[in-house]
C-alpha positions as CSV (number, residue, x, y, z in Angstrom):
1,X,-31.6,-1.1,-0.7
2,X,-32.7,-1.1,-4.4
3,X,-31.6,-1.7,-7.9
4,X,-27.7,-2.4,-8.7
5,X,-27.6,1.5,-9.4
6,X,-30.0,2.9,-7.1
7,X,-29.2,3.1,-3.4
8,X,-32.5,4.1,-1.1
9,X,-32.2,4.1,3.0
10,X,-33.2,6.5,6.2
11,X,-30.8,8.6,7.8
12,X,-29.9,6.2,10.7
13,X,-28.7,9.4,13.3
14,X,-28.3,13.1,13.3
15,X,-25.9,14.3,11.0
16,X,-24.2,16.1,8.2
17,X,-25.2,14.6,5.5
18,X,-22.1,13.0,3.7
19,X,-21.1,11.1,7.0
20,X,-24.8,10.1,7.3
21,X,-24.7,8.5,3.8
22,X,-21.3,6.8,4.6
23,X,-22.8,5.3,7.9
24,X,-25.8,4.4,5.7
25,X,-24.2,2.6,2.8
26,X,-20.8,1.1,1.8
27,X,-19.6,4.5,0.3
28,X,-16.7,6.3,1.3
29,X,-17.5,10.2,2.1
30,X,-15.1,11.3,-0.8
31,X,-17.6,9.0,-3.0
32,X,-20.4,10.5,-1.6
33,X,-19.0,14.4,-1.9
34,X,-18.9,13.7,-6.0
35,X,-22.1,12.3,-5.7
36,X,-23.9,14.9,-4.4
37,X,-21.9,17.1,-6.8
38,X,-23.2,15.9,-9.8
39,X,-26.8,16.0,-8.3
40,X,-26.9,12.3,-7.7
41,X,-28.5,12.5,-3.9
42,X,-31.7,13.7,-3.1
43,X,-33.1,13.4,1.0
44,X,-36.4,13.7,1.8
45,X,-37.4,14.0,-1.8
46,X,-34.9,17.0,-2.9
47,X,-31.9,17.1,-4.3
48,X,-29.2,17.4,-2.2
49,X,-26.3,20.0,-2.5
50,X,-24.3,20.4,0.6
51,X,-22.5,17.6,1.7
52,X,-21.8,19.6,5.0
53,X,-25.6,20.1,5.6
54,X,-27.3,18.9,8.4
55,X,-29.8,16.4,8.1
56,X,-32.5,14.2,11.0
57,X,-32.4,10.5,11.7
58,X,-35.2,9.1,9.5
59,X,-35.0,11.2,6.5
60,X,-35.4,9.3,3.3
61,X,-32.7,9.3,0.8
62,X,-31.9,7.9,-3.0
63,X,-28.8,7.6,-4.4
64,X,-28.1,7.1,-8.3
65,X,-25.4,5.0,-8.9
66,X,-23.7,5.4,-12.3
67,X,-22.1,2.6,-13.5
68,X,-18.1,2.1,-12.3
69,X,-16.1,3.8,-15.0
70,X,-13.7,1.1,-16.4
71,X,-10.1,1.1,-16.0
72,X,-8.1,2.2,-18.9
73,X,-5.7,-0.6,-17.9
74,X,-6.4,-3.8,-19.4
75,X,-7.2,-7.4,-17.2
76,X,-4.2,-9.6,-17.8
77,X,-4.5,-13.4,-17.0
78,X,-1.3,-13.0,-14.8
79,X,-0.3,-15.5,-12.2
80,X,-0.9,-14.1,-8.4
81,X,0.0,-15.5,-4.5
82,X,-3.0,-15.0,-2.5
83,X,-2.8,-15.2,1.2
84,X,-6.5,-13.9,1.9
85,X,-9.4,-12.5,-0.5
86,X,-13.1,-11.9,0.6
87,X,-15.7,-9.8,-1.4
88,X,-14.1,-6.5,0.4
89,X,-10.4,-7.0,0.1
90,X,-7.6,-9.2,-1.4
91,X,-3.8,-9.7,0.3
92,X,-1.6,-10.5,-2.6
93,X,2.4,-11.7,-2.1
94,X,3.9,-9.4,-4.9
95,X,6.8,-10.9,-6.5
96,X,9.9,-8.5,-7.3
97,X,9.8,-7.4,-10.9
98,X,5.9,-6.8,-10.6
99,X,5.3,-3.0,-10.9
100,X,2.0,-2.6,-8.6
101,X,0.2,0.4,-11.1
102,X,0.5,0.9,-14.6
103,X,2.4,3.9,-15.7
104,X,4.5,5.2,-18.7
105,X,7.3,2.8,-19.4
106,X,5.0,0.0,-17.7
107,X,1.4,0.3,-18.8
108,X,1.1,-3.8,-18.9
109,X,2.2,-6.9,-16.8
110,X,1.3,-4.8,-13.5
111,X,-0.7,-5.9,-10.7
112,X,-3.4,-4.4,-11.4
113,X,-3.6,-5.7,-14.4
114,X,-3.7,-8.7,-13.0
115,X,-5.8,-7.5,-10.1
116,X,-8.7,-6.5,-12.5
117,X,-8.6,-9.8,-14.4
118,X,-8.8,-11.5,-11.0
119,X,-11.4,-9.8,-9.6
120,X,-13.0,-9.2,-12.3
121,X,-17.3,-9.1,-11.9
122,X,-16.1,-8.3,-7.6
123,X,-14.8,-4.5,-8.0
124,X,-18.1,-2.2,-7.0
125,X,-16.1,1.1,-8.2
126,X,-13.5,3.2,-6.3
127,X,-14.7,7.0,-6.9
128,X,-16.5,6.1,-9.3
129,X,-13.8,3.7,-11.6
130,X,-13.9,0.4,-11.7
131,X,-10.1,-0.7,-10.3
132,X,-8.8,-2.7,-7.6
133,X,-8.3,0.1,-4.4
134,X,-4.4,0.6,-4.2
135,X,-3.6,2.0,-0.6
136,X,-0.2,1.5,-0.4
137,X,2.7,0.7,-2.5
138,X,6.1,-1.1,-2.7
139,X,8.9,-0.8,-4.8
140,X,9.1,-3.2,-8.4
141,X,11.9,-5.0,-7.2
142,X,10.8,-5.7,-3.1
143,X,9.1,-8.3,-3.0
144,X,6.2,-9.4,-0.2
145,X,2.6,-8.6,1.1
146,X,0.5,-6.0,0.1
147,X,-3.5,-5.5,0.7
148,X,-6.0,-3.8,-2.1
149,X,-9.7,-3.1,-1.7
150,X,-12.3,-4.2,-3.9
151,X,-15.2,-1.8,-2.6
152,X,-15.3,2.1,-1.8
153,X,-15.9,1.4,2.2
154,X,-13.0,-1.0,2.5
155,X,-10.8,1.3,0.7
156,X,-11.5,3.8,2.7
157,X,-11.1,1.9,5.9
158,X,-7.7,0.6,5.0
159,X,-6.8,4.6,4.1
160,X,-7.4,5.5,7.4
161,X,-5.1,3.3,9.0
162,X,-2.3,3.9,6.8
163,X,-2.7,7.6,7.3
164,X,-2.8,6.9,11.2
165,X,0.1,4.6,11.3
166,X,-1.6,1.6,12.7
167,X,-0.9,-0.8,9.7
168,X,1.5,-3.5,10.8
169,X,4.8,-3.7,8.0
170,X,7.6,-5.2,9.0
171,X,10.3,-6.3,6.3
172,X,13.2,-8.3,6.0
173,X,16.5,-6.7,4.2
174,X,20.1,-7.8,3.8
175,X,22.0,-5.0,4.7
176,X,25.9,-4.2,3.8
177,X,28.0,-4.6,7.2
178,X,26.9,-4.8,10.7
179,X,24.5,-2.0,12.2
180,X,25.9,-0.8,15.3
181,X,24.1,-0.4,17.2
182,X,22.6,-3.6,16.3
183,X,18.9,-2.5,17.0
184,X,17.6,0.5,16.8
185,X,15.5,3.4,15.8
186,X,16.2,5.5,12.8
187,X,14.2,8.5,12.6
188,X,15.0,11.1,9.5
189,X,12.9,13.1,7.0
190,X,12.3,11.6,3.6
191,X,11.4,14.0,0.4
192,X,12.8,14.0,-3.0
193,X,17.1,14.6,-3.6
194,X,17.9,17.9,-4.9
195,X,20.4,16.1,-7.1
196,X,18.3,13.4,-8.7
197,X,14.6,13.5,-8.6
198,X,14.0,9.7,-9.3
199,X,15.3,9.2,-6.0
200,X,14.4,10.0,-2.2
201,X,16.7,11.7,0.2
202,X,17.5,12.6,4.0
203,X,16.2,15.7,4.6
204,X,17.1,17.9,7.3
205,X,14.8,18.0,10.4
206,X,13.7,21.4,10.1
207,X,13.1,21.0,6.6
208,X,9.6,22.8,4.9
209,X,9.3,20.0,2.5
210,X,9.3,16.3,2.7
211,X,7.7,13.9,5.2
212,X,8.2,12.4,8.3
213,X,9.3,8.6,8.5
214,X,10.4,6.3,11.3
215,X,12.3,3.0,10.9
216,X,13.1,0.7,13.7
217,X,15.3,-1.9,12.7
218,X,16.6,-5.5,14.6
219,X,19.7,-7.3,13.5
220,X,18.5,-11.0,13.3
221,X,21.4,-12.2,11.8
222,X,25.3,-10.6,10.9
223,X,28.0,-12.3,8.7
224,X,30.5,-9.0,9.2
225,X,30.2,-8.2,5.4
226,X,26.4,-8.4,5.6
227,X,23.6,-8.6,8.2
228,X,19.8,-9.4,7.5
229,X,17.5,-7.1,9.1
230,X,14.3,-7.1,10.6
231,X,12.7,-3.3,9.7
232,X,9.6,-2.5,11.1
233,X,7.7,0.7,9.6
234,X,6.2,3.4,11.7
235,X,5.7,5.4,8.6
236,X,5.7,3.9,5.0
237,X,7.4,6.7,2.6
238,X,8.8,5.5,-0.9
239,X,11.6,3.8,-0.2
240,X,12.1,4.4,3.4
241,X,13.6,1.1,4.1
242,X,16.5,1.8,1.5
243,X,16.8,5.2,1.9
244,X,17.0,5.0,6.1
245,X,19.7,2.1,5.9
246,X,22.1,3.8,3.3
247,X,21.6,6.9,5.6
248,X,23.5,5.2,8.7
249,X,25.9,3.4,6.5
250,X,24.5,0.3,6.0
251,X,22.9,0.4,2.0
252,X,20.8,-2.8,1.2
253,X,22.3,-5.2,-0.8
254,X,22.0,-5.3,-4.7
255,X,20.1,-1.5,-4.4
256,X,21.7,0.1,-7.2
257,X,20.3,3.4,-6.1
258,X,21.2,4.3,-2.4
259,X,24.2,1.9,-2.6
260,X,27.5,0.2,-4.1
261,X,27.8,-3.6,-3.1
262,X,30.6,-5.2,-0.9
263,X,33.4,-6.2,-3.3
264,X,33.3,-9.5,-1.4
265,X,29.9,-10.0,-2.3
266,X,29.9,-9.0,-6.0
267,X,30.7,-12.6,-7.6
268,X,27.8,-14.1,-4.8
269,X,26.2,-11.8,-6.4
270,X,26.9,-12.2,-9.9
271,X,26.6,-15.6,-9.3
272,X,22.8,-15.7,-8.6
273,X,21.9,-13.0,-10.6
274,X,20.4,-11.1,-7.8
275,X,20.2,-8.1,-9.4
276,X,17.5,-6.3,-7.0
277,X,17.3,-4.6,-3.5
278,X,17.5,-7.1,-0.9
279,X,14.3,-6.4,0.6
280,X,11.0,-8.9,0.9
281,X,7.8,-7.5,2.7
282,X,7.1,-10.2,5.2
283,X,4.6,-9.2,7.9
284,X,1.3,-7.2,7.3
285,X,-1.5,-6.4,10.0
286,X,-4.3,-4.9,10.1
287,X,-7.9,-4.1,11.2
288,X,-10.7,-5.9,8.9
289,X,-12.5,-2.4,7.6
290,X,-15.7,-4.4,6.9
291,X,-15.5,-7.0,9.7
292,X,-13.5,-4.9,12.5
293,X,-11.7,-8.4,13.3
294,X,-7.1,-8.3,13.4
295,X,-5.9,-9.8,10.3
296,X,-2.0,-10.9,10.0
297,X,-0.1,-12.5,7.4
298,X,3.5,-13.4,7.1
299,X,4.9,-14.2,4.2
300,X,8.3,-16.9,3.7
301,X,11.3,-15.2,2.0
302,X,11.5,-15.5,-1.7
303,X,13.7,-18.3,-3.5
304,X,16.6,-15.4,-4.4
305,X,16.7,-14.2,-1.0
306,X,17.4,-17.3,0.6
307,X,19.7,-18.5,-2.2
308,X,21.8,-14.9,-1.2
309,X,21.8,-15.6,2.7
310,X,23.0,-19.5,2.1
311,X,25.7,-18.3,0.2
312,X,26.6,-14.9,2.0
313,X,26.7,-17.3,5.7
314,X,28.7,-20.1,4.0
């Protein structure tokens, strides 16, 4: 390869050219595509135009890298778990409270905020800006594992198996009462409620909008006025845990959107100050995108959520 900015190769196998480049170098084919847009590639000395067009194993190609646009989020010196980085990705245990992206109302204190302090001098550029690759989300107040890219290739990699469902989530919640039955599978249509847009809703089967999401869900644990669950995601839609529990009755404790608390748990409750969804995202597998080798993590309930179970079980 060449400079920091320039990328220069062959063609390693017959192709079209944007999934030539991607097999070629550590850039993701929707990196490439913008690329060859804005008349960044040329092959076998011309500039290329068609990302679709078909080129020969051996062809010469150059590739002008413009330096990662920054972030308009600033790098904050904020403290973060870290259960595996290398130079392609980084496993962080979100606490709750942490929003995971900057937006209006919460443009500071995020993790990436602390992300691009972190790994600051390590991110090679998503699409072209320079920010830690977000590929999946959860909620301010659950707390648990979550995995971000640092380079275009790994980002993509880890995209691919979200979108085919082979990512590895399971979660622990404290539910409201006892599931019955006690495992099982819940399988219901998530998209936005007609009545409140800030939250998510059970949509009908046959509904045109919304997305499909699958919960399966073991009781570990029951004390009649509250159970802790083990809720492993086929799917991951915004808020599907919460959402798929209050849906068969059984709303997580301290949600204050999808449910009302136990009024025998309210001064355990109060007590604490557990003021959040009971919900902690313990287990996350995955294929290495860079390496190809099965990563898993597990990570230990968080100080308020074992505080809530000794007290609910006393």
């Amino acid at each position: 390869m060449g400079t920091s900015n320039t990328l220069t190769g062959t063609i390693p196998a017959p192709s079209r050219l944007d999934k030539a480049l991607a097999d070629a170098t550590d850039l993701s084919r929707e990196r490439i595509k913008g690329l060859i847009a804005d008349g960044q590639v040329t092959v076998g000395g011309r500039i290329a135009t068609s990302p679709s067009a078909k080129v020969e194993a051996g062809a010469a190609f150059t590739i002008a890298l413009p330096a990662p646009v920054p972030l308009e989020a600033e790098p904050q010196d904020i403290p973060l778990v870290i259960a595996y980085e290398d130079e392609h990705l980084i496993v962080v245990d979100k606490p709750a409270g942490m929003v995971v992206h900057p937006a209006a109302g919460n443009r500071d204190g995020t993790l990436v905020n602390a992300l691009l302090y972190h790994c600051r001098g390590q991110l090679s550029g998503i699409n072209g800006v320079e920010r830690p690759g977000i590929v999946h989300r959860i909620d301010k107040d659950t707390s648990g594992l979550l995995v971000v890219a640092k380079t275009d290739s790994a980002h993509e990699g880890l995209a691919k198996q979200f979108a085919d469902h082979s990512i590895e989530r399971r979660y622990i919640a404290i539910c409201a009462g006892r599931p019955k039955p006690a495992d099982g599978t819940i399988d219901a249509r998530l998209g936005r409620s007609d009545r409140d847009r800030k939250k998510m809703a059970v949509l009908p089967s046959d509904a045109s909008r919304g997305k499909h999401a699958v919960t399966h869900y073991r009781t570990i644990d029951s004390w009649g006025v509250a159970s802790k669950l083990e809720c492993r995601l086929e799917t991951g839609r915004t808020h599907q845990v919460r959402v798929h529990c209050a849906s068969i009755g059984h709303p997580l404790i301290g949600d204050p959107q999808y449910g009302r608390d136990p009024k025998a748990l309210r001064p355990i409750l109060e007590k604490l100050g557990f003021h959040r969804q009971a919900l902690h995202a313990a287990s996350l597998g995955f294929i290495h995108p860079a390496t190809g080798e099965r990563l898993d993590f597990r990570a230990d309930l968080p100080r308020d959520m074992g505080e809530l179970i000794d007290e609910i079980a006393r």
